[in-house]
N, C-alpha and C positions, 0 to 999 in steps of 0.2 A: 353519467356525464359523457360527452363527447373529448374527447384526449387525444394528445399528439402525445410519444413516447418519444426521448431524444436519450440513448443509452449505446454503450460498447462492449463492455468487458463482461466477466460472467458475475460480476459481481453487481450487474443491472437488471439481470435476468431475473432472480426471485420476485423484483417489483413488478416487472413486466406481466408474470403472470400471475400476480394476486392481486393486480388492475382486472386482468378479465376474469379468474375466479368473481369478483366481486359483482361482474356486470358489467364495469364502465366497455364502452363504446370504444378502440382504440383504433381510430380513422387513419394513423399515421405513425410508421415506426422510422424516427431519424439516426443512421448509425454512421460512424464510417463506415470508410470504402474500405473493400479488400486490401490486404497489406500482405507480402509476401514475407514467409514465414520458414525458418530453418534451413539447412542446407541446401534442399533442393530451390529453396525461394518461392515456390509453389503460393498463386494468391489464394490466403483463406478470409473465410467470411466471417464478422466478429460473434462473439456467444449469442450477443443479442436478436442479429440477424438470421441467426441459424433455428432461433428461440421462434421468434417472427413469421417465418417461411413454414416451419410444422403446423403452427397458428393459422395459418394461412393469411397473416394480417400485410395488408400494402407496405412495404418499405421503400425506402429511397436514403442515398447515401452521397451528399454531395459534397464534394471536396471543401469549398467555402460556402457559408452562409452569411455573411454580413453581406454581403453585395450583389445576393445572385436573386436577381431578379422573377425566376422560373420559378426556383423556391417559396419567395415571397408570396407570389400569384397561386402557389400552390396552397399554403396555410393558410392565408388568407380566406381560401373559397370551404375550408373547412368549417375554419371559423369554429375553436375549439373551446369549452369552456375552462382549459386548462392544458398547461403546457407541460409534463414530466418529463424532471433531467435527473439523471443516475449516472454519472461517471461518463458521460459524452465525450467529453476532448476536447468540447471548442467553447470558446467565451460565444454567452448568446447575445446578439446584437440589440438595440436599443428598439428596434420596431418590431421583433420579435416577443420582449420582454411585456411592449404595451398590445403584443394583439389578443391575449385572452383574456375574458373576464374576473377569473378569479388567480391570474396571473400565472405565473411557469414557478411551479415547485419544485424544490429538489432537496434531496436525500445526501446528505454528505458524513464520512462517518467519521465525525467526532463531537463532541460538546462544545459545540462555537459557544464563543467568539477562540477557545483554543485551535489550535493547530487548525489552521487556513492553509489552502493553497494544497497542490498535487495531491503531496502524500499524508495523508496523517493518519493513518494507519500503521503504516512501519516507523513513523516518529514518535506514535505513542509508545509500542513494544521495544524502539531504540531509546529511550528515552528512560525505560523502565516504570511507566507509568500503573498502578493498581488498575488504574477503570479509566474505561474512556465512554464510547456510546455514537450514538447516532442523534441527527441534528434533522429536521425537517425546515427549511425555510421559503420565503421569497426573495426571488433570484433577483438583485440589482447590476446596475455597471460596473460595483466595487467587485471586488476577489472576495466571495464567501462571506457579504458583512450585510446581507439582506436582513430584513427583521427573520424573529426564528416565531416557528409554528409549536412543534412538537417535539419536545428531545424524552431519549431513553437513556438509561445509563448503562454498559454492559461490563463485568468484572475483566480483568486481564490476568490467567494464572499466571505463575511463576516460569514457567516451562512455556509458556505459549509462543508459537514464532507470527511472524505476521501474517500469513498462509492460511494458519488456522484461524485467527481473527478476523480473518476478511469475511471468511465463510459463516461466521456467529454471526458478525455484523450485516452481512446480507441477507441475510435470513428475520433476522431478527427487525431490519431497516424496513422491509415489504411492507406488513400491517401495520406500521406506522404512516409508511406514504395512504395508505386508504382509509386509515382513523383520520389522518389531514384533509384529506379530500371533502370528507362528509362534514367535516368539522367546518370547515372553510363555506362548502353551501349552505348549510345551517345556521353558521353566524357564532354558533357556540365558540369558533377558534379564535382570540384575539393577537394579531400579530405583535411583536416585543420588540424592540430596539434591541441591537447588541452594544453591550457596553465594546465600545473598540479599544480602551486604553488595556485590558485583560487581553486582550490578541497576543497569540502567538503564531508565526508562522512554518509551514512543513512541507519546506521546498521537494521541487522534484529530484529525486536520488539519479547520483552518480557514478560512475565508475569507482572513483578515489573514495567516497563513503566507505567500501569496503574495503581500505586499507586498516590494518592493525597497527594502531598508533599504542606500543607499550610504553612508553615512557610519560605519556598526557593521561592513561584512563588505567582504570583499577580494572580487577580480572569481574567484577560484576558490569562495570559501563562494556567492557567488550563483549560479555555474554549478551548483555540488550541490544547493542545494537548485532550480535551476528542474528538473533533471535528476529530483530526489526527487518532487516536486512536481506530477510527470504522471501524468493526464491534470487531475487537479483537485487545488489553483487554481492550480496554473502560477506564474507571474511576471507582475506589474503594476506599476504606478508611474504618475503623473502627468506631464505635458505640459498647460501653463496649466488646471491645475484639472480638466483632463479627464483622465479611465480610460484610461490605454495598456497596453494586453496584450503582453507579447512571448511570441512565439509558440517565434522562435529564437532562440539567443544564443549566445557563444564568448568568451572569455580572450583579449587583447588585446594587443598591444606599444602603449606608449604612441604614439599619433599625434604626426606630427613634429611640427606647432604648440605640443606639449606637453611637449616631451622633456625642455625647460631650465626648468621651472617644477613647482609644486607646484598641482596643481586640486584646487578645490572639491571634494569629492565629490557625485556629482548631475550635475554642471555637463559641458554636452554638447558634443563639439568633430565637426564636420562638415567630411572630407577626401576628395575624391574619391567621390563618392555613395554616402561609408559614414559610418555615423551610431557615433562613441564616446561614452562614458560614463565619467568616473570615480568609481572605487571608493575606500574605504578604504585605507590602506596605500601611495598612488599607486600601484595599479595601475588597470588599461582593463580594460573589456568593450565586447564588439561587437555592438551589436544587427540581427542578420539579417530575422527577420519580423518586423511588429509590425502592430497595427490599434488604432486611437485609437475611442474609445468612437462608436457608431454608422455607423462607418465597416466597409469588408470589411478583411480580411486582405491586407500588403504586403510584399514585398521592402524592405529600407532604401531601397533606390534609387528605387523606385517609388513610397514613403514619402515622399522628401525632394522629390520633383518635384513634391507633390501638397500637400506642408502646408509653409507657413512656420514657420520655426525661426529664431528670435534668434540673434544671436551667442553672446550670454552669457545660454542659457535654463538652467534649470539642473528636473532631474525631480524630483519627488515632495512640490514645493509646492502647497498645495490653492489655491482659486482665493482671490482677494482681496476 
């Protein structure tokens, strides 16, 4: 087939190129624009683009698409039998949606009609969900509620952060989009309604997500979401009014000074140069790495040798 490719991140990349393993034609790769990236701000080009350019395949990267006319005139003259979207960025416009035959597919990972919208990747893993997977549908004006083509199921281990599930699901999402492709010209694929009343939604993350709310969640909801919550914003919380990042963390037996009491949630108990925490529910969490605002990255143990800790400090009080 003749395809336009509309992708960004490197989690578009494995579709892009098991499109042209397979043959298809890829007339056009739609990406963003360069975006400056870490301290020095330096513009770099997205996975996909860079994926593209070795390819040797045409790109183009235009800031908006609903209204640009240049655009238009360009798809248009392609005249594609299929539109592929992999984590692009931008809502596809309405004349975009009706210009190819067998319409604009895409790849989103999870099991619509669940977790819709930016993330649902780290909402699964935050969420502590067993299995999530990959969704194949056609793209409408709704947010992710096109009918679905082709879904997979993929397990979530226990230990899994969202980092690592990106990379299964990408991998694993590629020869799904090109089982849909063939399916869809052959007629064999029948598109499905999504029930939308089973919708859930997996807004775009925020800063504040990675705040460590002990007093609301048990020491398993805070493992899933710092698990959900990689690489950005992790897990954070306060130590006298300062920014503590935990880097690592683990589910806990309560510490023995704790066994026969009821803690605070927050409130930190220090046993053998391992730093506890209680959670919600009395249970513990264990914090492994951590780095206090201005400081490098620490082992607990390396941690507690280095910074005084009260008896009875308790985390995620702002300063006084």
């Amino acid at each position: 087939m003749k395809l336009v490719f509309c992708g960004t991140p490197s989690f578009a990349v494995p579709t892009l190129e098991a499109l042209l393993a397979a043959g298809h034609e890829v007339a056009l790769v739609v990406s963003q624009p360069d975006r400056p990236v870490g301290r020095s701000q330096q513009l770099s080009a997205s996975a996909v683009k860079q994926t593209a350019v070795v390819a040797g395949l045409t790109v183009t990267q235009p800031e908006k698409i609903r209204s640009n006319s240049e655009f238009r005139v360009q798809l248009e003259a392609i005249a594609p039998d299929a539109i592929v979207v992999v984590a692009y960025g931008r809502i596809i416009p309405p004349w975009m949606l009706a210009l190819p035959r067998l319409g604009c597919i895409n790849l989103h990972g999870s099991l619509l009609p669940k977790y819709r919208g930016a993330a649902p990747i780290q909402w699964a893993v935050a969420m502590g969900d067993a299995f999530t997977g990959n969704t194949t549908m056609l793209l409408e004006e709704g947010l992710d509620t096109g009918p679905i083509l082709l879904q997979q199921e993929v397990e979530i281990s226990p230990e899994q952060t969202a980092v690592e599930l990106f990379e299964v699901l990408a991998r694993a999402g590629a020869p799904l989009v090109v089982k849909t492709l063939a399916g869809l010209a052959n007629g064999t694929i029948e598109p499905q309604p999504q029930n939308h009343e089973g919708a859930t939604f997996a807004p775009l993350l925020n800063r504040e997500d990675g705040r460590i709310d002990f007093a609301a969640r048990s020491a398993h909801e805070i493992k899933n979401r710092w698990r959900g919550f990689q690489p950005w914003p992790g897990a954070f919380t306060l130590l006298d009014g300062k920014k503590l990042i935990v880097h690592r963390l683990d589910v806990a037996a309560p510490p023995h000074s704790a066994e026969s009491s009821l803690a605070e949630p927050g409130r930190i108990r220090v046993e053998n140069h391992r730093l506890f925490v209680a959670c919600a529910g009395n249970t513990w969490i264990e914090f492994l790495e951590l780095q206090l605002e201005g400081k490098k990255r620490l082992t607990a143990a390396e941690f507690l040798r280095g910074t005084p800790v009260a008896a009875d400090a308790r985390l995620g009080v702002p300063a006084q």
